[in-house]
SETIDO-249835 format. One record per residue: x, y, z of N, C-alpha, C, O in turn; residue number from 1; residue in three letters. Coordinates in steps of 0.001 Angstrom, whole numbers. Each point is the difference from the previous one (the first is absolute). Layout:
% SETIDO-249835
X; Y; Z; X; Y; Z; X; Y; Z; X; Y; Z; NUM; ALA
...
This chain:
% SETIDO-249835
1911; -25341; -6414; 1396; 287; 370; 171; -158; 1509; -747; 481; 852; 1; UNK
1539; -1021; -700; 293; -348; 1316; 1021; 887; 1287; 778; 766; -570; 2; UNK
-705; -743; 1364; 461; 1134; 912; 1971; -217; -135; 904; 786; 283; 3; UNK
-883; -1983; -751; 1586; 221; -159; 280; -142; -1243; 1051; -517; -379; 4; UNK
-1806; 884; -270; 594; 727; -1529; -232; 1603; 212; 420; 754; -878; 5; UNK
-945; -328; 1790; 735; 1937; 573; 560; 29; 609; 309; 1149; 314; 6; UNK
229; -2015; 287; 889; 136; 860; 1383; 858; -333; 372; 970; 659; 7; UNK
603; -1747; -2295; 668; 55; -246; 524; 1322; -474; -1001; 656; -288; 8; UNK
2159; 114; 48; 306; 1164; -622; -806; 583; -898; 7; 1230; 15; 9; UNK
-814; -1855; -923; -732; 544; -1179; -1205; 562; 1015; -395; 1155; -155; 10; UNK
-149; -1961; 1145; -1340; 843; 627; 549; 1517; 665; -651; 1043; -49; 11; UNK
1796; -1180; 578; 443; 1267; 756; -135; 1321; -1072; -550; 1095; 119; 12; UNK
1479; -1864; -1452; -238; 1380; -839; -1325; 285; -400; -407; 1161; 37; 13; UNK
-486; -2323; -509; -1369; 191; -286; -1035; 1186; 620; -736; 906; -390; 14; UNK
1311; -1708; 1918; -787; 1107; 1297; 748; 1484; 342; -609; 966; 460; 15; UNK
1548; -981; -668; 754; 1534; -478; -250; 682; -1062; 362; 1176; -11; 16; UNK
-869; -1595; -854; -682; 693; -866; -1484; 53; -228; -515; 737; -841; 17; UNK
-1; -1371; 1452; -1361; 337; 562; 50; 937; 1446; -1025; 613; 299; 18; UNK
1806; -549; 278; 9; 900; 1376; 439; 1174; -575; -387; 934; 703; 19; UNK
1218; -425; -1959; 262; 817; -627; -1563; 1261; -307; -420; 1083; 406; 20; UNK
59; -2210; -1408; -1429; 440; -551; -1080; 423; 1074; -940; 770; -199; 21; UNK
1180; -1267; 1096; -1151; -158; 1572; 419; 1750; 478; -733; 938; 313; 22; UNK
2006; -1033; -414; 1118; 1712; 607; -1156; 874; -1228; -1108; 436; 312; 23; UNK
1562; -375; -1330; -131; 1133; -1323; -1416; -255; 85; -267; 1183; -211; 24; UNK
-807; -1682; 332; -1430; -240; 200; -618; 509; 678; -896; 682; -498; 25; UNK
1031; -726; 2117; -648; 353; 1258; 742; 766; 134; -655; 980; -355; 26; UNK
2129; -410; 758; 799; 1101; 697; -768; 1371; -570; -202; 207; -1196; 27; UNK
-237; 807; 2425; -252; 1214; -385; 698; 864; 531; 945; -241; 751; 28; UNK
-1396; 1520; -1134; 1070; 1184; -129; 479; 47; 1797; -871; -665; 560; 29; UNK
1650; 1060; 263; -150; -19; 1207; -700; 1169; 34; 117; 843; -889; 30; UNK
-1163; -655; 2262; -730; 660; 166; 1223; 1484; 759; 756; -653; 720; 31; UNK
-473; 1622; -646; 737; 1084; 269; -952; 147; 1543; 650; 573; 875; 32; UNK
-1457; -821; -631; -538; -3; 1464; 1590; -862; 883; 752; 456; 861; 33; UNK
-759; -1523; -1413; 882; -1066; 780; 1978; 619; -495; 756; -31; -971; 34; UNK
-773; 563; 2546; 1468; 747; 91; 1005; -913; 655; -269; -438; 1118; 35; UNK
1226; 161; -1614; 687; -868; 919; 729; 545; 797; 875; -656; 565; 36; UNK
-1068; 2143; -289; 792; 512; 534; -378; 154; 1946; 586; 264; 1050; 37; UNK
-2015; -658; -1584; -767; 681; 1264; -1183; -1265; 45; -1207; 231; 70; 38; UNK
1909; -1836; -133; -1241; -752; 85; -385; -517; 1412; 647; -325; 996; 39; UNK
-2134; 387; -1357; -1188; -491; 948; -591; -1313; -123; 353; -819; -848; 40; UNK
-1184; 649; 1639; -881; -1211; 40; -689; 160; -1671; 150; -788; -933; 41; UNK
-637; 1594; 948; -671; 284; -1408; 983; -147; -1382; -277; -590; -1045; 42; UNK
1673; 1417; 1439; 788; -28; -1097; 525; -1883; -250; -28; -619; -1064; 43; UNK
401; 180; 2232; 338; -1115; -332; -1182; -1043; -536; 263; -1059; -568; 44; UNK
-1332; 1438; 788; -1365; -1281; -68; 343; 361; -2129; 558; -761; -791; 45; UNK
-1041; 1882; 568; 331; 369; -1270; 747; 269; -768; -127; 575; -1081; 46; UNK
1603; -1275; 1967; 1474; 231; -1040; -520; -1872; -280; 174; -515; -1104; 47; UNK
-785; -262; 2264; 531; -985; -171; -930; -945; -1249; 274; -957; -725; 48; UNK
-1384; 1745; 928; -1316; -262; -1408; 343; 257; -1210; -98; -835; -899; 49; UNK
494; 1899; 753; 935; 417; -1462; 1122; -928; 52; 426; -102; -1151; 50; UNK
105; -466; 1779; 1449; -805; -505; -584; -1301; 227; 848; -840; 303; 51; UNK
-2099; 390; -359; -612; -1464; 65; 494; -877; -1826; 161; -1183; -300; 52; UNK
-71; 2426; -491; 33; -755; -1710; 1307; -504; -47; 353; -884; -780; 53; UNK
587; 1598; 1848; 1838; -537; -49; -132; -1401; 1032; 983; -737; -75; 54; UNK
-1784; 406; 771; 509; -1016; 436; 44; -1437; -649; 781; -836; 457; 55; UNK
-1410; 610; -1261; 233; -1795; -817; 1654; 713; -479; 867; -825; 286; 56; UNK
-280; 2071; -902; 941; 77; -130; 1581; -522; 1324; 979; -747; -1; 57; UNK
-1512; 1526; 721; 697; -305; 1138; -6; -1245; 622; 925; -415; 698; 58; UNK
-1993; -209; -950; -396; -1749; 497; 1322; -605; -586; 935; -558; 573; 59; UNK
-1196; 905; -2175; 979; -931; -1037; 1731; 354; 67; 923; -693; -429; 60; UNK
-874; 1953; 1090; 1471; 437; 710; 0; -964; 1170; -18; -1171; -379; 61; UNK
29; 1289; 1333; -231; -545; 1141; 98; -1602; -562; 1072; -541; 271; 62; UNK
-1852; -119; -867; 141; -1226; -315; 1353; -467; -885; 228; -1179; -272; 63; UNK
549; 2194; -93; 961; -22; -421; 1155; 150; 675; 1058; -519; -355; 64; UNK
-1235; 1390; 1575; 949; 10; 1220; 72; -1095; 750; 1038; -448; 487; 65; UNK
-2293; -76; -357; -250; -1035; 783; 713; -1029; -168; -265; -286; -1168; 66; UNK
1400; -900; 1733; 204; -1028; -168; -795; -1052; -364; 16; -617; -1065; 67; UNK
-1135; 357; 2602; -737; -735; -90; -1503; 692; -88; -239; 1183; 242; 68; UNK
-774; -2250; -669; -1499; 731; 166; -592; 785; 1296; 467; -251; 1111; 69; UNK
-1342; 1057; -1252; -908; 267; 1660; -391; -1093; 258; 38; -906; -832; 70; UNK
-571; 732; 2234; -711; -1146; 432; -1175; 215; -1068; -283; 996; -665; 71; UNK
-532; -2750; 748; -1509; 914; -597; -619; 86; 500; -990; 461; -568; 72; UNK
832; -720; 1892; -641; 402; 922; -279; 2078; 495; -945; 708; 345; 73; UNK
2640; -512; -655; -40; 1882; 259; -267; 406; -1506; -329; 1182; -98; 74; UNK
372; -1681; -769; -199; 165; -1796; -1852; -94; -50; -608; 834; -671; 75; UNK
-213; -2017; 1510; -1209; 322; -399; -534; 1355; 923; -703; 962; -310; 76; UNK
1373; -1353; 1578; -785; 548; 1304; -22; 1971; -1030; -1006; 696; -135; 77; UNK
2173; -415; -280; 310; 1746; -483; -653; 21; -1226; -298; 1019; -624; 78; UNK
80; -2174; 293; -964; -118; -1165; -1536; 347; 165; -419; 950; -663; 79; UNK
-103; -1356; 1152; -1526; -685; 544; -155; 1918; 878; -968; 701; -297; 80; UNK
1876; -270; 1134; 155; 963; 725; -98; 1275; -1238; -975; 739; 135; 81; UNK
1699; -503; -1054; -115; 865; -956; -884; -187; -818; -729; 984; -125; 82; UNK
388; -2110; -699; -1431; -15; -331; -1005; 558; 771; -487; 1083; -326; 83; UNK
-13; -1888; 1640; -1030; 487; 602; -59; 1942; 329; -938; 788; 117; 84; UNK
2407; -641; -67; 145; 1518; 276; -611; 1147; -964; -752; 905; 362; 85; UNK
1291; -1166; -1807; 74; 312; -975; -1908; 28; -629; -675; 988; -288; 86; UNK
371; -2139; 266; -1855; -168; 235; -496; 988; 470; -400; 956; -664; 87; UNK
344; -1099; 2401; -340; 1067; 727; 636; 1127; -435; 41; -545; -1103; 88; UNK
449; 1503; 928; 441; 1383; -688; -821; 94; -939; -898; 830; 136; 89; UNK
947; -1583; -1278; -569; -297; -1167; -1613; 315; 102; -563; 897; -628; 90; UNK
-154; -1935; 1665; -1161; 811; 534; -409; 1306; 583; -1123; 498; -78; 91; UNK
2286; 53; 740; -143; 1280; 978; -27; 1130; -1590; -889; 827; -199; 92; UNK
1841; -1028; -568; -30; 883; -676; -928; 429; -1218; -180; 1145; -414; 93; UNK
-613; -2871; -281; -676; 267; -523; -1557; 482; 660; -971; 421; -629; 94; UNK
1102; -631; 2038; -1370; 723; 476; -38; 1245; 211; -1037; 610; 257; 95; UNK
2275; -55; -354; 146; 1659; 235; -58; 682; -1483; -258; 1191; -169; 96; UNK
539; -2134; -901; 104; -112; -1721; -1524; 797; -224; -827; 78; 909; 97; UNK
668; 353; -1946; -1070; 232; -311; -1033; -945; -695; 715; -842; -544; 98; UNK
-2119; 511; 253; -586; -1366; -732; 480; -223; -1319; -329; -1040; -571; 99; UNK
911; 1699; 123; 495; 248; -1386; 1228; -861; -385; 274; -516; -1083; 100; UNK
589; 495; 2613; 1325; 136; -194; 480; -1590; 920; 964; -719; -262; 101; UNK
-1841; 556; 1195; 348; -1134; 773; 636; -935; -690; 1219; -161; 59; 102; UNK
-2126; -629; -873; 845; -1164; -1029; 1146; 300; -249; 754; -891; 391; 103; UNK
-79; 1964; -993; 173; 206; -311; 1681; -262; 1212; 1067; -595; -152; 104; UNK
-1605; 1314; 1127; 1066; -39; 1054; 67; -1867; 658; 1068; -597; -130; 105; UNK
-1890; 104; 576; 40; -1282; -514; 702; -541; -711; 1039; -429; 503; 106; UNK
-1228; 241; -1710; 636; -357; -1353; 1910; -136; 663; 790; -940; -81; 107; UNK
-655; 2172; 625; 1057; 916; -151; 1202; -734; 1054; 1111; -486; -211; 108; UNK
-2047; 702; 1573; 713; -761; 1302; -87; -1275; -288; 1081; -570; 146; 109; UNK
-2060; -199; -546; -249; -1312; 397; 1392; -431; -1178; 745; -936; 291; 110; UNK
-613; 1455; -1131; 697; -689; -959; 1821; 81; 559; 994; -701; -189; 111; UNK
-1299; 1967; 942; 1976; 202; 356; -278; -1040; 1188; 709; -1006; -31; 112; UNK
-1399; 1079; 803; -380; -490; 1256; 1045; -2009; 151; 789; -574; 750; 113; UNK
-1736; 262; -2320; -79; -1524; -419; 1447; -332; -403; 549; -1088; 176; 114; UNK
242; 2695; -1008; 1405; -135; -407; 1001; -224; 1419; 698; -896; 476; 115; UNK
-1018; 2004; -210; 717; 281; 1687; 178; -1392; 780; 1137; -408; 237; 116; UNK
-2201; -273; 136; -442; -1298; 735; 1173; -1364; -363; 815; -710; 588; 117; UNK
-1539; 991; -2347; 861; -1152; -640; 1603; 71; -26; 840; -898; -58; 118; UNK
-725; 2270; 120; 2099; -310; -68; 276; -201; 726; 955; -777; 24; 119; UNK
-1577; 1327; 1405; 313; -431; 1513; -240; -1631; 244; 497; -431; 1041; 120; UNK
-1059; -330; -1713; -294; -1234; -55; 999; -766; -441; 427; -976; 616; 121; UNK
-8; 1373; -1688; 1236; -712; -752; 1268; -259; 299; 778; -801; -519; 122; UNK
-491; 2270; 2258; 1154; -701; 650; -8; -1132; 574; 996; -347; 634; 123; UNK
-2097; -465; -725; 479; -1203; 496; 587; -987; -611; 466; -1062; 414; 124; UNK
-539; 1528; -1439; 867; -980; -1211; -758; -1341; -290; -1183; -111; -323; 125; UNK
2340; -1136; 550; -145; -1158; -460; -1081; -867; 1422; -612; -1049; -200; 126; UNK
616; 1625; 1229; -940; -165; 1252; -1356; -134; -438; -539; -1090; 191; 127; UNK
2; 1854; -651; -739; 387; -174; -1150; -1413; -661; 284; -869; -824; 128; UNK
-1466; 1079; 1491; -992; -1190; -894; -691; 427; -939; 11; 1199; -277; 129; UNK
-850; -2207; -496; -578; 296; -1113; -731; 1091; -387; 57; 682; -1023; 130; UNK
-850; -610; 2131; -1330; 1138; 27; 751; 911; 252; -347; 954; -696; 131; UNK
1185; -705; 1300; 598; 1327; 485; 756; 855; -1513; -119; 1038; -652; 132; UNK
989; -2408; 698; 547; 241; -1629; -580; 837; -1481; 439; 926; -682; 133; UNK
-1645; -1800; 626; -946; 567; -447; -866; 1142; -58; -422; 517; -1034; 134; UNK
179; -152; 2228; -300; 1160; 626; 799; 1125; -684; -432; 930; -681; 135; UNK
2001; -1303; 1101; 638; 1267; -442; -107; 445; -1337; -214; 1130; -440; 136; UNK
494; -2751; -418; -62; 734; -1395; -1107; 817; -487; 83; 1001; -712; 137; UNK
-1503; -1755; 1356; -1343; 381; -895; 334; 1526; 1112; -904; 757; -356; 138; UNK
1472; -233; 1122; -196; 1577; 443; 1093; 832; -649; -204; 1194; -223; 139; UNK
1567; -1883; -148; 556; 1024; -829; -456; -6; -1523; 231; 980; -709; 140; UNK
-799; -1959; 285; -512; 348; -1122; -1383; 1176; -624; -315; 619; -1017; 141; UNK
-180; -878; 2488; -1351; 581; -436; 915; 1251; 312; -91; 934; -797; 142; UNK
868; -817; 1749; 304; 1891; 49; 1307; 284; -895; 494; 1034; 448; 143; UNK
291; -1525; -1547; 513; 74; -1037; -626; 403; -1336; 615; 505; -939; 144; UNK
-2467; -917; 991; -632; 294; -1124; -756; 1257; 349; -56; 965; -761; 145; UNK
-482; -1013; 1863; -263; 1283; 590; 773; 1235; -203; -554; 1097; -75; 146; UNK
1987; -1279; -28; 1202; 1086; -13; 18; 458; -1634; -109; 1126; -486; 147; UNK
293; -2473; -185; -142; 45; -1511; -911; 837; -605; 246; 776; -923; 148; UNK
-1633; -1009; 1636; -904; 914; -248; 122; 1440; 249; 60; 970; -755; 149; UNK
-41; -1100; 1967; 541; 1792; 232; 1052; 326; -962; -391; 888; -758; 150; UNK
1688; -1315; 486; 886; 509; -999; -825; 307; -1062; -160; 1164; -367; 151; UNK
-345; -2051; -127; -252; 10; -1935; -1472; 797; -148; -495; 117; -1121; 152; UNK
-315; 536; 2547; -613; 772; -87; 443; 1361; -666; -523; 702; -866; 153; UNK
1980; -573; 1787; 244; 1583; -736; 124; 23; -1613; -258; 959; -727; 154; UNK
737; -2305; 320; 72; 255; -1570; -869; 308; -781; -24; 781; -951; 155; UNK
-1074; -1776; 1628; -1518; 152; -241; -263; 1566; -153; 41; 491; -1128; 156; UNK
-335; 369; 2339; -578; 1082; 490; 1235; 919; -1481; -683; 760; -686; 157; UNK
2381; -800; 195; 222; 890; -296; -510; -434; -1858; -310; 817; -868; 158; UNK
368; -2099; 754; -586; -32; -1514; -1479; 420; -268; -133; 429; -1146; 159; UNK
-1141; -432; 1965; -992; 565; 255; -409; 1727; -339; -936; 594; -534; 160; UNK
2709; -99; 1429; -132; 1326; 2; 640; 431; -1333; -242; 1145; -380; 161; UNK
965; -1867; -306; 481; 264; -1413; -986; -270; -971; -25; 706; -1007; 162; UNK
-809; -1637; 1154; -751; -419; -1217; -1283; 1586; 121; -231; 869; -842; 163; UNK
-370; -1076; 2302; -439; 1480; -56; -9; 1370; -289; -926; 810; -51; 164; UNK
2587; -663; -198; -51; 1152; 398; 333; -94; -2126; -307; 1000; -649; 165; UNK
658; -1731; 210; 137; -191; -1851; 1343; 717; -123; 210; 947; -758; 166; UNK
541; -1417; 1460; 1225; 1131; -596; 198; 1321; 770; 1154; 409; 130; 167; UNK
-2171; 288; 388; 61; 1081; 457; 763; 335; 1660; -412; -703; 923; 168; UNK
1395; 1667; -638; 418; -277; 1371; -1461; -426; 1250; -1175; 300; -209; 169; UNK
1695; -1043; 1454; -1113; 104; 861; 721; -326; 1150; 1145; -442; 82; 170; UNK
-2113; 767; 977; 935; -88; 1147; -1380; -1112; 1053; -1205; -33; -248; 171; UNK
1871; -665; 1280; -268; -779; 598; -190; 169; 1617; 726; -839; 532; 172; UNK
-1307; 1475; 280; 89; 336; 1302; -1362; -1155; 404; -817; -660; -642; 173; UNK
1308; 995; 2750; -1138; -568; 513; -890; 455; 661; 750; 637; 740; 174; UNK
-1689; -419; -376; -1190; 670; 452; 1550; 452; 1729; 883; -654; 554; 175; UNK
-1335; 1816; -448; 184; 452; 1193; 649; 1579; -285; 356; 509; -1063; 176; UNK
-355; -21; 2295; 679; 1321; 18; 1369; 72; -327; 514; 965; -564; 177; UNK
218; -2230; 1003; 1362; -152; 148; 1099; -1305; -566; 1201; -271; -28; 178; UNK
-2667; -348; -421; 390; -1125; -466; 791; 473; -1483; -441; 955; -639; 179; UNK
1836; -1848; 102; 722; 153; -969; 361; -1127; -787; 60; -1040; 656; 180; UNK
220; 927; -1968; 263; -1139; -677; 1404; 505; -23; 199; 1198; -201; 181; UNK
975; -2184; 429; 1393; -54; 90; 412; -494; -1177; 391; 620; -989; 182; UNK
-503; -1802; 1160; 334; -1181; -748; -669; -1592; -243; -551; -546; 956; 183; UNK
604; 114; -1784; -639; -1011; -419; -440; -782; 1250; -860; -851; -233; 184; UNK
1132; 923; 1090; 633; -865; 1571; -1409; 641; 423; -231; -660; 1013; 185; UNK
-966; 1628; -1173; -844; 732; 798; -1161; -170; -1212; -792; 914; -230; 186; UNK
774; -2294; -585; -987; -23; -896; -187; -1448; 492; -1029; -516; -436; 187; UNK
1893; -381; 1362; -698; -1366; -83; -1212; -27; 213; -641; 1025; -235; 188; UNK
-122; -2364; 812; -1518; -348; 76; 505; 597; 1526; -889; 678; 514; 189; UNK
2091; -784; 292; -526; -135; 1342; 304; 1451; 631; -50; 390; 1167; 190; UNK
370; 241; -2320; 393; 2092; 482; -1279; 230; -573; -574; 853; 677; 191; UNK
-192; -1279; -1722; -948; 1119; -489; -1917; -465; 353; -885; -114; -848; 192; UNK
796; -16; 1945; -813; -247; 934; -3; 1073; 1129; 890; 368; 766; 193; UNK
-2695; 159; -978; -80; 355; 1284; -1156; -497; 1197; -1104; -525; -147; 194; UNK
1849; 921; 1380; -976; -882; 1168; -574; 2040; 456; -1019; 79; 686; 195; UNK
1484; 851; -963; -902; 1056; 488; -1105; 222; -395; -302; -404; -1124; 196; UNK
-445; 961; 1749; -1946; -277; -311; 2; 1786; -1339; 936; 788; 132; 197; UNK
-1608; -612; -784; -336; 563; -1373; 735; -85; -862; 132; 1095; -548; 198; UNK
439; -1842; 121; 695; -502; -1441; -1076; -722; -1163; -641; -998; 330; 199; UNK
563; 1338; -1119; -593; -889; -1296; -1152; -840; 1176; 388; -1123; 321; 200; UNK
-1038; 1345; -12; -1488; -716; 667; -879; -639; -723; -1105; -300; 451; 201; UNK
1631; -84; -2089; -479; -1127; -702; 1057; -1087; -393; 9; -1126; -497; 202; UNK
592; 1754; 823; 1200; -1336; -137; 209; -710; 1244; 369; 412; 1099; 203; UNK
-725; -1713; -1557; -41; -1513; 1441; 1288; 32; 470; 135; -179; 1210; 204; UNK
1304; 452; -2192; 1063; -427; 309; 1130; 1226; 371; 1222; 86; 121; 205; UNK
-2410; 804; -19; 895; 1443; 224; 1056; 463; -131; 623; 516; 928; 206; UNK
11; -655; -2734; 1464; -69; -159; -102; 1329; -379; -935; 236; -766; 207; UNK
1987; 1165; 1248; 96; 1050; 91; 374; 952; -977; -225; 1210; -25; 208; UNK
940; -2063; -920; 254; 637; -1205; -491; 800; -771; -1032; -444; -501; 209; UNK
1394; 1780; 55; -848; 763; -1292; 633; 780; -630; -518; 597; -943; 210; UNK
């Protein structure tokens, strides 16, 4: 497939509904540390990490406001810039992760990281060359299936807890003092992971659930 067969209206909705899935996938709860009432260097570094899953959304707004394309020159440069950003974090955090849990956090960044990169890529529109083109799709795709996954985990995790429990009521929490199950929204693959050190210490993938 060639770069100007996405070009057209059908890719916009395509990629709006993959930037959809990318939102409901990666977006987590906001952390109640981050006040907007009273933000800091800190509050803003971590309002702006949590709202990393809305931006292919906002890309595909923006590209809709837009008359004409970004350069692709400012489309790769914020590209190439948020990737590489997104990496690095990605490393900082899985080394602070526990051995259990790293991949895991890995898995996690690298995949929004690749989404993030690629929508920012796509303002360049019809500019844009092959490889670049390319680029974007093979990164919103891989972080569209990534998202998919996290969704259809929780279904996973609540038919699991039904077939277990045979009929009988059961309830679903996550390892912590304070930790709470809300709503289906706090069972994906990418809420029910933990990176704190004594959780399940035989489990490689340290998913928190019990």
């Amino acid at each position: 497939m060639t770069w100007r067969g996405w070009a057209p209206r059908t890719s916009v909705s395509i990629r709006a509904a993959c930037a959809g899935l990318i939102a409901v996938g990666f977006l987590q709860m906001m952390d109640a540390r981050v006040s907007l009432s009273s933000i800091g260097v800190f509050s803003l570094f971590a309002l702006m990490v949590w709202a990393a899953p809305l931006v292919p959304l906002i890309a595909i707004l923006t590209e809709r406001l837009r008359k004409t394309p970004v350069s692709p020159v400012l489309a790769k440069s914020a590209s190439i810039a948020v990737l590489l950003s997104g990496f690095l974090l990605t490393l900082i955090f899985s080394a602070f992760a526990t051995p259990k849990s790293d991949l895991m956090v890995m898995f996690h960044g690298g995949a929004l990281s690749l989404g993030v990169a690629a929508s920012l890529l796509f303002l360049g529109g019809k500019r844009l060359g092959p490889f670049a083109a390319r680029a974007a799709l093979s990164g919103i795709v891989v972080a569209t299936v990534t998202a998919l996954w996290s969704i259809l985990s929780a279904v996973m995790v609540i038919g699991h807890a039904n077939r277990l429990a045979g009929g009988a009521p059961f309830c679903i929490a996550h390892h912590g003092p304070s930790a709470q199950i809300r709503s289906i929204w706090d069972l994906r693959g990418f809420s029910l992971y933990k990176t704190d050190s004594g959780y399940k210490s035989n489990s490689g993938w340290y998913f928190h659930g019990s």
